[in-house]
C-alpha positions as CSV (number, residue, x, y, z in Angstrom):
1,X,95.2,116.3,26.2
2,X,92.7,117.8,28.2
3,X,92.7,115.5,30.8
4,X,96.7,115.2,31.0
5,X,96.4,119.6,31.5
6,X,93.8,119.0,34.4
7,X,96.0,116.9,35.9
8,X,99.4,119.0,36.1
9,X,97.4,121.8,37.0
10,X,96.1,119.8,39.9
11,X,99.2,118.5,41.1
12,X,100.8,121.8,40.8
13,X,97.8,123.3,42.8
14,X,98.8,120.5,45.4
15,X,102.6,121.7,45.4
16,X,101.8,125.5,45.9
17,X,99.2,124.5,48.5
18,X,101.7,123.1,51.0
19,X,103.9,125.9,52.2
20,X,104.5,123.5,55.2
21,X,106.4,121.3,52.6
22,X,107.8,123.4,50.9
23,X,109.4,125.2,54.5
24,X,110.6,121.4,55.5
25,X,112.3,120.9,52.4
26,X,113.8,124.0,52.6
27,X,114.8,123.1,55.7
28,X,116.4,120.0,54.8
29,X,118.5,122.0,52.4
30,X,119.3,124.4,54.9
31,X,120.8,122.0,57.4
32,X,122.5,120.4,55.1
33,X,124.6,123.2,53.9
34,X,124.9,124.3,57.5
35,X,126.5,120.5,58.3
36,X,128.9,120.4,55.4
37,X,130.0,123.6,56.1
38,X,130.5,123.2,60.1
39,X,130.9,119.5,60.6
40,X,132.9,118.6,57.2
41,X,135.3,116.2,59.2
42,X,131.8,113.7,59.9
43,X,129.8,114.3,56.8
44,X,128.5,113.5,54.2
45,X,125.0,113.8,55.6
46,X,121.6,112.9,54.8
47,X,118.9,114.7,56.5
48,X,116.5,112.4,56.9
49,X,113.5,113.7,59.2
50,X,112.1,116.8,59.8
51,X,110.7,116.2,63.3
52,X,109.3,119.9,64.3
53,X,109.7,123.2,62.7
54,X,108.4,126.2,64.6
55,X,108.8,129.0,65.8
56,X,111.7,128.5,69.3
57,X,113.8,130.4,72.2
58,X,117.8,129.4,71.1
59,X,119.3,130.9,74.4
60,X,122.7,131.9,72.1
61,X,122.7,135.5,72.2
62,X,121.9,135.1,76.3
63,X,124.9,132.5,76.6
64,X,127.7,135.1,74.8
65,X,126.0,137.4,77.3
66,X,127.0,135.6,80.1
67,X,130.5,133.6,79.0
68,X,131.7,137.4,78.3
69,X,130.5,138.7,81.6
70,X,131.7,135.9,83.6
71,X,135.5,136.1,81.9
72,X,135.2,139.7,82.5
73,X,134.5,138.7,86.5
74,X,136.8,136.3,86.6
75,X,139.8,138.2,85.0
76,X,138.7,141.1,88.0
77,X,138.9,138.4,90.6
78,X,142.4,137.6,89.2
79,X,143.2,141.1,89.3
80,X,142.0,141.7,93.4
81,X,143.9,138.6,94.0
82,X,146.7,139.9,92.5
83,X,146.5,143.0,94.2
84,X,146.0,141.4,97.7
85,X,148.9,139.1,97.0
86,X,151.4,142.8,96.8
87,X,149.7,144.8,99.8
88,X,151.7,145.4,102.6
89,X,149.4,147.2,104.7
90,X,147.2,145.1,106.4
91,X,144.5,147.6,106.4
92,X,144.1,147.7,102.5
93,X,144.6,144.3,102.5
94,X,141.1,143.7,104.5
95,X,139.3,146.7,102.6
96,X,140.2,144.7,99.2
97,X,139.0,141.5,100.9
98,X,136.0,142.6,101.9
99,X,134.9,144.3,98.1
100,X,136.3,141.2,96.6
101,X,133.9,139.2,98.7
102,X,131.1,141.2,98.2
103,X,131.2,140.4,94.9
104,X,130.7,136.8,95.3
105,X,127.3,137.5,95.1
106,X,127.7,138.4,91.5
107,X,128.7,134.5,90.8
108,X,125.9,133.2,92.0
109,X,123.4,135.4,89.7
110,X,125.9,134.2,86.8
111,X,124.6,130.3,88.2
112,X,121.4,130.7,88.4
113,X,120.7,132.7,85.1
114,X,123.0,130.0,83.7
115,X,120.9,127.1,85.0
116,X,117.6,128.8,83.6
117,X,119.4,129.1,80.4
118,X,120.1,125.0,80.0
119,X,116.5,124.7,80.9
120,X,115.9,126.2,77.8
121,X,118.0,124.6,75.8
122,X,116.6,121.2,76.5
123,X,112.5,122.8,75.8
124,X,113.5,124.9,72.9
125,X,109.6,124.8,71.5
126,X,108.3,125.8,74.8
127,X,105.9,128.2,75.8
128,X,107.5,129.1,78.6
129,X,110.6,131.1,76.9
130,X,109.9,133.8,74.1
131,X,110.5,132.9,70.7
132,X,113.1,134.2,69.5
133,X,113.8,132.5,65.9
134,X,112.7,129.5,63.8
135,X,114.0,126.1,65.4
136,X,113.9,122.8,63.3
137,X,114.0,119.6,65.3
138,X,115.5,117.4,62.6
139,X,117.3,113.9,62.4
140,X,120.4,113.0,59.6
141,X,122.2,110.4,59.2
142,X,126.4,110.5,59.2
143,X,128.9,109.0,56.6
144,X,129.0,105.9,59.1
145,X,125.3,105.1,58.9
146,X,124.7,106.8,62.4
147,X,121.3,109.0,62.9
148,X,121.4,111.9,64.9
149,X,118.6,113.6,66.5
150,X,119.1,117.6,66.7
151,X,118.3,120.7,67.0
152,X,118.3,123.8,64.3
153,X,118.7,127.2,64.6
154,X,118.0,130.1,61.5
155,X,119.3,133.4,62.8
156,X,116.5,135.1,60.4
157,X,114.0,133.9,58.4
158,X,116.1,133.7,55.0
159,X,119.4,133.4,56.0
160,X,119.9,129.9,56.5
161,X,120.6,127.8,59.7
162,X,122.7,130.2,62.2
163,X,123.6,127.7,64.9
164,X,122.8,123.9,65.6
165,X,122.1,122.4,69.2
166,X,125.4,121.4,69.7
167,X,127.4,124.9,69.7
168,X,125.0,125.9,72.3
169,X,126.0,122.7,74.5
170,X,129.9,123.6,73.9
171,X,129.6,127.1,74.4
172,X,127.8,126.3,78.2
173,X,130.3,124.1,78.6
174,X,133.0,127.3,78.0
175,X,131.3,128.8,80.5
176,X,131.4,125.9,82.7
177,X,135.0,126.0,82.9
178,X,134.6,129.8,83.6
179,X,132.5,128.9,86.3
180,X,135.2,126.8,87.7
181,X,138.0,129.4,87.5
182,X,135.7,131.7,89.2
183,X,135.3,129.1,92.2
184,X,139.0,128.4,92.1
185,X,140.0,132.5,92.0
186,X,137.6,132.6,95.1
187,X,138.5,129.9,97.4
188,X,142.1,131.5,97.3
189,X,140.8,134.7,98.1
190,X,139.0,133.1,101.1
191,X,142.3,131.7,102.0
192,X,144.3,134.8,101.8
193,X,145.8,136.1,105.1
């Protein structure tokens, strides 16, 4: 009897002693909630490998920043062209031409702080960026036997997995297609008359 209490006290002693672990499997929960609650359509889902868990930079926050100032350009853009489009006078006409094309400038800032953001998103354990959350570089499988290799996002320690890898790829692609209507809103400008 003695022995058989040496030995659960032991391998509890090994339990408590591996917060790592215990943060992985907590993790694996985590992310699994997160999947069957966001990508219900594909599941179920085995997570099957924590790869990395650390702390990480998720450039989220930085890329509703950005899709919300560059709609916000782009819908002023709309607006001079609009206005150019009615002016009659051709004097006004060139004053709104030349603010509108002063503000081109402002695009390309949007591109480059945009580019610098994807950067990010492809190093999210880097040194490089300021951690900003805990990432988890994981792998699960789908319903159809298929592993996937992503990335994990809490938004605070205890709250579970905010965002996944993914959702930051489809929101820069949203502001992709921003970035288009921008360039589109500005080469008619250019060609105004």
């Amino acid at each position: 009897m003695k022995k058989f209490t040496v030995l659960c006290l032991l391998v509890m002693a090994a339990a408590c002693s591996n917060p790592q672990k215990k943060a992985e499997n907590q993790a694996k929960i985590d992310i699994q909630e997160y999947l069957e609650k966001n990508q219900s359509e594909i599941g179920p889902f085995t997570v099957t490998e924590i790869i990395q868990m650390d702390s990480a930079y998720s450039p989220f926050m930085d890329l509703q920043a950005l899709y919300l100032a560059e709609t916000e350009y782009y819908s002023d853009l709309v607006k001079r062209h609009k206005d150019m489009l009615n002016t009659a006078n051709d004097n006004l006409f060139m004053l709104q031409k030349i603010a509108a094309l002063k503000e081109f400038d402002r695009a390309e800032e949007y591109m480059e702080f945009k580019s610098a953001l994807l950067k990010s998103m492809e190093e999210p354990f880097s040194s490089e960026h300021e951690k900003n959350r805990i990432g988890v570089h994981a792998k699960y499988r789908i319903g159809s036997g298929k592993e996937i290799d992503s990335y994990f996002y809490y938004n605070t320690k205890d709250a579970g997995i905010g965002h996944s890898h993914d959702e930051l790829f489809n929101l820069y692609g949203e502001i992709s297609d921003v970035d288009k209507k921008i360039r589109d809103i500005q080469d008619a400008i250019i060609e105004l008359k």
